[in-house]
C-alpha positions as CSV (number, residue, x, y, z in Angstrom):
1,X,16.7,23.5,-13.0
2,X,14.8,23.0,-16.4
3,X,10.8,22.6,-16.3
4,X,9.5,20.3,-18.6
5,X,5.4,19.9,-18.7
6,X,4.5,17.1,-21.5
7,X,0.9,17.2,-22.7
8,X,0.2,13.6,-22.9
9,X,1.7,10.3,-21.9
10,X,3.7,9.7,-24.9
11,X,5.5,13.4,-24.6
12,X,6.2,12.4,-20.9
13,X,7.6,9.2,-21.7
14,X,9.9,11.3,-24.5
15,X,10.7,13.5,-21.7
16,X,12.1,10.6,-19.3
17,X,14.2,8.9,-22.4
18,X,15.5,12.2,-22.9
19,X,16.5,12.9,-19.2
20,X,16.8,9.4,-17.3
21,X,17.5,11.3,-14.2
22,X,14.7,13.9,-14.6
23,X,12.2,13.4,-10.8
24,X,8.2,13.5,-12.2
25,X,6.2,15.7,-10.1
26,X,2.0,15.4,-9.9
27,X,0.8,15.9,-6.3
28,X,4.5,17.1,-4.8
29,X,3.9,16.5,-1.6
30,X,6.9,14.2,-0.9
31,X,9.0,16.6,-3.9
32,X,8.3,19.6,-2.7
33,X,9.1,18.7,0.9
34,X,12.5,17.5,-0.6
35,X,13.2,20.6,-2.5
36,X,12.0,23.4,0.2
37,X,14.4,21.3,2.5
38,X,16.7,21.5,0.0
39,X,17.6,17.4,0.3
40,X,17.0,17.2,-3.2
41,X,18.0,18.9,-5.9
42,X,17.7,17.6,-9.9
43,X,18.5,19.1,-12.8
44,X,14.9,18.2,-14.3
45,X,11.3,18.3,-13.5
46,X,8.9,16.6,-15.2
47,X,5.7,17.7,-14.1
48,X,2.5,15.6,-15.1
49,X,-0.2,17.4,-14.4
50,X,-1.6,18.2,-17.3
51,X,-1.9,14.4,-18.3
52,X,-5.7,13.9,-17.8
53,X,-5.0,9.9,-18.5
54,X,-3.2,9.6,-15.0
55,X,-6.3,10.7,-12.9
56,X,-8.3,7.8,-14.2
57,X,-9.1,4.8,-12.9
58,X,-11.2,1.6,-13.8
59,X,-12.9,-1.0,-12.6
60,X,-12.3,-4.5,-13.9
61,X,-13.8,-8.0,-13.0
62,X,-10.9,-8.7,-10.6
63,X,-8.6,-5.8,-10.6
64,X,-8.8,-1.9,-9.9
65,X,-6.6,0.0,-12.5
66,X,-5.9,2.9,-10.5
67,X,-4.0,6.0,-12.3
68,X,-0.9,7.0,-11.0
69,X,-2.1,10.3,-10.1
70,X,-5.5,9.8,-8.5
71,X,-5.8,11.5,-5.5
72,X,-6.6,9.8,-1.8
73,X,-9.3,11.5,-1.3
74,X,-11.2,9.6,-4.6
75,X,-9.9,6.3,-2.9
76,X,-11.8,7.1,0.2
77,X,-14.7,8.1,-1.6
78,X,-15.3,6.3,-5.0
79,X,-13.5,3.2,-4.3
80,X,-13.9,1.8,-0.7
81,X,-16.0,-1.2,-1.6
82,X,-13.1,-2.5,-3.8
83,X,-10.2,-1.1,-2.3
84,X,-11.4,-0.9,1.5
85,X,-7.8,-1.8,2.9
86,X,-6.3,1.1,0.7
87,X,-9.0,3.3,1.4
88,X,-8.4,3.1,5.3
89,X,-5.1,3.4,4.6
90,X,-5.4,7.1,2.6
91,X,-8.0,8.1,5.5
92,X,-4.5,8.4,7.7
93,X,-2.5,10.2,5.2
94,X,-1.5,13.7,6.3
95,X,-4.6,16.5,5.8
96,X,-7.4,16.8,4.0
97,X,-4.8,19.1,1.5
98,X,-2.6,16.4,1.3
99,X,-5.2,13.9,0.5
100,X,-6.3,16.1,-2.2
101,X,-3.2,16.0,-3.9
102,X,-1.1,13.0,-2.7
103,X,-1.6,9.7,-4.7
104,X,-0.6,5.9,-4.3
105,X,1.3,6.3,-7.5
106,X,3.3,9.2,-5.9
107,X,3.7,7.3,-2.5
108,X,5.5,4.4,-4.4
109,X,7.8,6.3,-6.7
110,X,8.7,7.8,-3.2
111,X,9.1,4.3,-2.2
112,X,9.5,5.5,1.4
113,X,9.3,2.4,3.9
114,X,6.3,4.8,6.0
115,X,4.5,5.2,2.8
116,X,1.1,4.5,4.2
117,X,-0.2,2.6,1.1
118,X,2.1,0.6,0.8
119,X,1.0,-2.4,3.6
120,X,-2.5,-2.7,1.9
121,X,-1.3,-2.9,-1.3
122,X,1.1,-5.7,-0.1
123,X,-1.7,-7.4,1.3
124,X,-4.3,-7.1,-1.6
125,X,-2.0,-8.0,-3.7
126,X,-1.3,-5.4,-6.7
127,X,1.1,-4.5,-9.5
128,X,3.0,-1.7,-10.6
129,X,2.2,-0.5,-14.6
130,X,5.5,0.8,-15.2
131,X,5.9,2.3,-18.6
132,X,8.9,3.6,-21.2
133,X,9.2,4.3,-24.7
134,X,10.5,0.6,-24.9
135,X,7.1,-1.0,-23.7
136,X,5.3,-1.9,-20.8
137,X,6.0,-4.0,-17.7
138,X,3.9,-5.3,-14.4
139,X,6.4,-5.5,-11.4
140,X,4.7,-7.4,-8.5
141,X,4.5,-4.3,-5.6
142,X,6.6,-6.9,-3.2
143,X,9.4,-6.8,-6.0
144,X,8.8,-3.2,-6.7
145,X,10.9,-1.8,-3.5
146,X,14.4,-2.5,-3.5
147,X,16.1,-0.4,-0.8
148,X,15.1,3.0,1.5
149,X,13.6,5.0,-0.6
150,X,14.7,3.3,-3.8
151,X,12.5,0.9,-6.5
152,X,12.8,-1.1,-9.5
153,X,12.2,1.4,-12.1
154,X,14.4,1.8,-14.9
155,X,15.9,5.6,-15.4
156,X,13.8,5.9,-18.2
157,X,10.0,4.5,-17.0
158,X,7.5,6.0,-15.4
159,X,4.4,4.6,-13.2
160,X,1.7,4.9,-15.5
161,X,-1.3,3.2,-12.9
162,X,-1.5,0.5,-10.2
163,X,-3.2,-2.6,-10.3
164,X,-5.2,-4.2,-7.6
165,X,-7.1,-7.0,-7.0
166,X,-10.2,-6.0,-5.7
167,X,-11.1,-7.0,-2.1
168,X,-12.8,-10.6,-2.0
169,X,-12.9,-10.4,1.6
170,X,-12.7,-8.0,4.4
171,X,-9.6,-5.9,5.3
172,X,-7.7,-4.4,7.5
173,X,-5.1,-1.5,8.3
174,X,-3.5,-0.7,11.4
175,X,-1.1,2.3,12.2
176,X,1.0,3.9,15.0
177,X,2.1,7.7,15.1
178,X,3.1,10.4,17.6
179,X,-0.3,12.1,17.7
180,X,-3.8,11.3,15.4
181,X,-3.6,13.0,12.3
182,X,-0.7,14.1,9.7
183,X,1.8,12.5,11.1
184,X,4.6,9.9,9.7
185,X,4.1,5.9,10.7
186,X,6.1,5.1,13.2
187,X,5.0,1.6,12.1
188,X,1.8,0.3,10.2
189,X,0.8,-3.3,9.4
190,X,-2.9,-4.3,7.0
191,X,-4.3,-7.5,6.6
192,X,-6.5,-9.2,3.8
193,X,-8.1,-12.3,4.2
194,X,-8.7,-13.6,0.5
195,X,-11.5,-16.5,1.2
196,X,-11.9,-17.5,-2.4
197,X,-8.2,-19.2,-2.4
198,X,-8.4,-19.6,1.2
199,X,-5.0,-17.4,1.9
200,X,-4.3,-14.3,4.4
201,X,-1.9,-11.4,2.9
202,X,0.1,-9.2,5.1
203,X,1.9,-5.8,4.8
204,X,4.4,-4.2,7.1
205,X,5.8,-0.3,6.7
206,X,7.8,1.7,8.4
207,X,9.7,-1.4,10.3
208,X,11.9,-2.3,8.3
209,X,14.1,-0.9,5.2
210,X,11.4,-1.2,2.6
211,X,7.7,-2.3,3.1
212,X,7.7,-6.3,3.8
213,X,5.2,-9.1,3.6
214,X,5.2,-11.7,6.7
215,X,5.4,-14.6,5.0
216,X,6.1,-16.9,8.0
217,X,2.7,-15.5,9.8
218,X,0.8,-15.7,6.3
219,X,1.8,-19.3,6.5
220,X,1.3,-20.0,9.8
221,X,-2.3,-18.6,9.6
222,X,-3.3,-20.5,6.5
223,X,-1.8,-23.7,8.0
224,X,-4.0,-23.2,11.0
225,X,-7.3,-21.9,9.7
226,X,-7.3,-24.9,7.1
227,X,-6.3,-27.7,9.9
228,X,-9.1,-26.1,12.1
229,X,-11.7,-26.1,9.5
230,X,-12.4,-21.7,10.0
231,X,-12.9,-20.8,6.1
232,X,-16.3,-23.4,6.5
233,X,-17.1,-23.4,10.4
234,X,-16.8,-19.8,10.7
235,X,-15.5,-20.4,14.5
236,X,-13.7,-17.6,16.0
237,X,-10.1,-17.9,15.5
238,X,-8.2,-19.6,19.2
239,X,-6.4,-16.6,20.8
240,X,-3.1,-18.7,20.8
241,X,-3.4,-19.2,17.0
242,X,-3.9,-15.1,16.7
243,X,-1.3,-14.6,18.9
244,X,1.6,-16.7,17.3
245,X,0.4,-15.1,14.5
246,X,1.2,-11.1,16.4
247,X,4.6,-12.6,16.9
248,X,5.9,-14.0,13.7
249,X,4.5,-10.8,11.9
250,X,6.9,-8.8,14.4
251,X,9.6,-11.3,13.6
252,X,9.2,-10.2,10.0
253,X,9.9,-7.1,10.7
254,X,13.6,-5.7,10.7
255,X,13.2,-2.1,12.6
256,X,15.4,0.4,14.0
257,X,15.6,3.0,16.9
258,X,15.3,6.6,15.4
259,X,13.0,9.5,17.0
260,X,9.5,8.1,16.0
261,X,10.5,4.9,18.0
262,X,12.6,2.0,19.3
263,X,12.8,-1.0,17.6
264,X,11.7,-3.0,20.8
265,X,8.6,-0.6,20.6
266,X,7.8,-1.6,17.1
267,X,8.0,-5.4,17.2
268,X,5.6,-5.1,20.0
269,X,3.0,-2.7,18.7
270,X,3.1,-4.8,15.6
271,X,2.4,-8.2,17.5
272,X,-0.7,-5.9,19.2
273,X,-1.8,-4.7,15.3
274,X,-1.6,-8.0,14.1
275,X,-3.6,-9.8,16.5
276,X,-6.7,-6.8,16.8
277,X,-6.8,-6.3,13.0
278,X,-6.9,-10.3,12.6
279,X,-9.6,-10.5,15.3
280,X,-11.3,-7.6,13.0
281,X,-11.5,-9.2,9.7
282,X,-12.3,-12.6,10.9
283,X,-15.3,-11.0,12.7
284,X,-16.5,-9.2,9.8
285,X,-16.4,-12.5,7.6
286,X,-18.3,-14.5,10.2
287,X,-20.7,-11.6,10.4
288,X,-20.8,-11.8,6.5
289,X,-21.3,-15.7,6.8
290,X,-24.3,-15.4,9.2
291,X,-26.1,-12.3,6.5
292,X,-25.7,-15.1,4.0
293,X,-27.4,-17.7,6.1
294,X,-30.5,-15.6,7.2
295,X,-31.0,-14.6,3.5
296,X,-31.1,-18.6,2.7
297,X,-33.5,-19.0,5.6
């Protein structure tokens, strides 16, 4: 196995034209577990940890440009008000180790469908800076996975940072697992209510071959809190409205039986996620709405 260790961007980018079918490595804590188990083995690393470029991140009007290698841990604590969806998200990620090391850039070139930050990016809304020595391109993070464990990189590009658009509203992330802490989803589902363009975004992992949006429920939900007049009255959302909405989430999902979980058990912990973390974000915005009106009093 040959080592490579590029010094800056443009050396790795050299790197990955040379060898399309080199595997980057930063945090290794989804190649390393491959390796040691001996599931994977390529004929090139490209390690990028001595690229100080990837362990930046910025903070723009509407979007978060978040380095490919920045760490969980500096999600959690630098960038909860803009990111708070992704932010609860990393807090369930493995140990305090692996949040030290993992990153969101890692987790999608991993693309694995119980890659915990993938349903809150779904729902914020984010792209995917990929990058070759032939240019630059944004691939919307619901176009981004194509298959288990697979994406729409080209051999030669590399994820240079993520973009997201920073949270104009409260969020949400939900997740089952065999016991609290380090452990694999066996299903997760977040939710973003967007007030400014009056939508609700969804994300769904580990139920279904590659992270999904619920598009039906998303519809659904806009349909209803617009015909009921919510976004302005602020009135707490019917429980038969929040519970259609639990069930065409599940019905978005496609899951399986394996040894986290059944499929049956799935679709109905995700009908339960949907509904409490809908029921969670809606209180937070009316409690937002009535801090707004006892400042104008």
């Amino acid at each position: 196995m040959e080592f490579l260790r590029p010094a800056d961007w443009e050396e790795a980018l050299a790197a990955k034209a040379e060898h399309p079918s080199a595997v980057p490595i930063a945090g290794g804590t989804d190649v390393m577990v491959e390796l040691n188990f001996d599931h994977r083995r390529p004929d090139v690393l490209v390690d990028l940890n001595r690229i100080a470029e990837l362990e930046e991140w910025e903070v723009g009007e509407d979007v978060v440009r978040l380095g490919a290698s920045v760490s969980y841990t500096r999600v959690i604590e630098e960038l909860s008000a803009e990111l708070p969806g992704l932010a609860l998200a990393a807090r369930t990620v493995g140990s305090p180790q692996i949040r030290n090391r993992g990153s969101v850039g890692g987790n999608l070139g991993a693309a694995s469908p119980a890659g915990d930050s993938h349903p809150p990016l779904l729902a914020a809304g984010a792209e995917v800076e990929a990058e070759s020595v032939r240019g630059t391109r944004l691939i919307p993070v619901e176009e981004f996975y194509t298959g288990v464990k697979r994406n729409a990189l080209a051999p030669d590009e590399l994820i240079r940072a993520v973009r997201i658009r920073k949270a104009d509203g409260p969020q949400q992330f939900s997740k089952v697992g065999t016991r609290n802490a380090m452990v694999i989803a066996v299903c997760a589902f977040a939710v973003a209510l967007h007030p400014g363009t009056r939508t609700v975004r969804t994300g769904i992992g580990s139920a279904a071959p590659t992270p999904v949006r619920a598009r039906e429920a998303e519809r659904f939900l806009d349909a209803a809190l617009e015909e009921g007049g919510h976004w302005d009255n602020g009135k707490i959302i019917p429980p038969s409205v929040a519970r259609r909405f639990g069930e065409l989430v599940a019905g978005a999902a496609n899951p399986i039986d394996d040894v986290r979980g059944s499929a049956r058990y799935r679709r109905h912990a995700l009908t339960v996620m949907a509904r409490r973390t809908l029921g969670w974000t809606w209180e937070e915005l009316r409690g937002r709405g009535d801090e707004r009106s006892e400042r104008c009093a």
